[in-house]
C-alpha positions in Angstrom: 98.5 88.1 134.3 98.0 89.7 130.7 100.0 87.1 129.1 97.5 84.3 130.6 95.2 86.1 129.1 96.6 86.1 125.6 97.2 82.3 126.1 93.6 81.7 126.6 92.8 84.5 124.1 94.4 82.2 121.3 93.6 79.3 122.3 89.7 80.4 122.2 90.7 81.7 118.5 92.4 78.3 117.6 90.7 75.5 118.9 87.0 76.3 117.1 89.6 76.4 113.8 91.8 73.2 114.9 88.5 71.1 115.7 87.0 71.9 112.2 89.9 70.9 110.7 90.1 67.5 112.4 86.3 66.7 112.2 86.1 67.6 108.3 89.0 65.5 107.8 87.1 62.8 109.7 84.1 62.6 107.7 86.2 62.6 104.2 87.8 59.6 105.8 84.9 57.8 106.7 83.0 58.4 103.3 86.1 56.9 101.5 85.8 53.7 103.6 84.1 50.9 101.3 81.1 49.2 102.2 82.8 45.8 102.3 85.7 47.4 105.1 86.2 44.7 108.0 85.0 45.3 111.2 88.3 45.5 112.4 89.2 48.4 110.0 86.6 50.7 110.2 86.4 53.8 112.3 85.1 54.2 115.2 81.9 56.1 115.5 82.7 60.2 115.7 81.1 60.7 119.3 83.7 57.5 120.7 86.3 58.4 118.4 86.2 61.8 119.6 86.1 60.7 123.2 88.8 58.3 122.6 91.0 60.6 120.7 91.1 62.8 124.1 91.7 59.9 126.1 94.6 58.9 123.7 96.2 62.8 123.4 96.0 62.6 127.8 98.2 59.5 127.9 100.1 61.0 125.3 101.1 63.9 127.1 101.4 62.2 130.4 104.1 59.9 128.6 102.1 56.6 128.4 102.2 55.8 124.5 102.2 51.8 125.8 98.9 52.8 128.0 97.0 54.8 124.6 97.8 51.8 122.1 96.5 49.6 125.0 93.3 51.8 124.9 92.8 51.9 121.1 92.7 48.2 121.2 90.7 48.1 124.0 88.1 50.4 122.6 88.1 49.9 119.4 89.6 46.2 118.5 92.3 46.8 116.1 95.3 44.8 115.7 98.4 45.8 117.5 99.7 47.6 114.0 96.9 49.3 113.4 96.3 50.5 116.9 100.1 52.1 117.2 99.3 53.3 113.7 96.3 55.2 115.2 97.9 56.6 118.2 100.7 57.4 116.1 98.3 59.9 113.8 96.8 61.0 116.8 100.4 62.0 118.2 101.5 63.7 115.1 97.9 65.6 114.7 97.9 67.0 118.6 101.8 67.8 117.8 100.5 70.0 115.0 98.3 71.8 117.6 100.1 71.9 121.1 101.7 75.6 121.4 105.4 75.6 120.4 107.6 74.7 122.9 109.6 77.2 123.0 106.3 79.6 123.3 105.3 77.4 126.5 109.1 78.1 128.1 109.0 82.0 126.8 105.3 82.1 128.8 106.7 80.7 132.0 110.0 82.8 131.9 107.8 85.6 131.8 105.4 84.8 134.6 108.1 84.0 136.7 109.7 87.5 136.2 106.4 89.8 135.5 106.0 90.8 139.8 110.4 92.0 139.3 109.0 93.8 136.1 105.7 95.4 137.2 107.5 96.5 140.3 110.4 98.2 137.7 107.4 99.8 135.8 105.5 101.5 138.3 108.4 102.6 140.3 109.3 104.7 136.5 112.0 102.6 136.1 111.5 101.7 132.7 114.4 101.3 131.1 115.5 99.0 133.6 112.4 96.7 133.2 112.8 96.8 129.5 116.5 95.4 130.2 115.2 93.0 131.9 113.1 91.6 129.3 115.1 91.6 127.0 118.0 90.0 128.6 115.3 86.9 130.1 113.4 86.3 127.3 115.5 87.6 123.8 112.8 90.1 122.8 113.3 92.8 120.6 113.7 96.6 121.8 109.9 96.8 120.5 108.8 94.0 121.8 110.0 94.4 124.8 108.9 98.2 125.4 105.2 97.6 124.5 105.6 94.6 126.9 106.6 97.5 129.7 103.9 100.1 128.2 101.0 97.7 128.8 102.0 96.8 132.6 103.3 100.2 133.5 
């Protein structure tokens, strides 16, 4: 339960961060872009590209790179190059900010295990809860003792 709230803890300290990051980088982008830029080049406004950009990092995750080039072109007319270029970026940018994956695995090892080791903790058995931890998820003696101090 305390480890769900950390998750959401950090992501409510990341994403303000993460967002300004992507929308400043935006706007230097679309300042760069000559007057003269083809229709077919330019960005897409930053409301719809925003929009889209959420629409393209949900097929992404789901597995359906075909299904988010399809939607860049549909949306926003680029050429097939340009449109796998896109989604591409977009891939790479929402890999920078997805949680590790090993972080994700450590998360769900520990949910799965936290009713054994709450049950361990409030019976006094601390040591053995501590064991536990460590054996399941590789933490350090520290680690793994303030783990057991905060659900005990």
């Amino acid at each position: 339960m305390e480890l769900t709230y950390i998750v959401i803890a950090l992501s409510i300290l990341i994403l303000p961060i993460a967002l300004t990051k992507l929308l400043s980088g935006r706007s230097r982008d679309t300042k760069a872009a000559p007057a003269a830029t083809p229709v077919s080049k330019r960005a897409p406004p930053a409301t719809a590209g925003t929009a889209l950009r959420v629409q393209v990092e949900g097929l992404l995750v789901q597995g359906g790179k075909m299904e988010a080039i399809k939607l860049m072109r549909d949306k926003t007319g680029l050429p097939l190059q340009e449109a796998k270029e896109a989604v591409e970026t977009i891939a790479r940018d929402a890999a920078i900010l997805a949680p590790a994956p090993s972080l994700v695995a450590f998360i769900q090892r520990a949910q799965e295990m936290s009713e054994e080791v709450r049950k361990l903790a409030a019976s006094g058995q601390k040591i053995e809860a501590i064991k536990l931890i460590r054996e399941r998820t590789g933490l350090g003696l520290k680690e793994a003792k303030d783990l057991v101090d905060r659900l005990g």
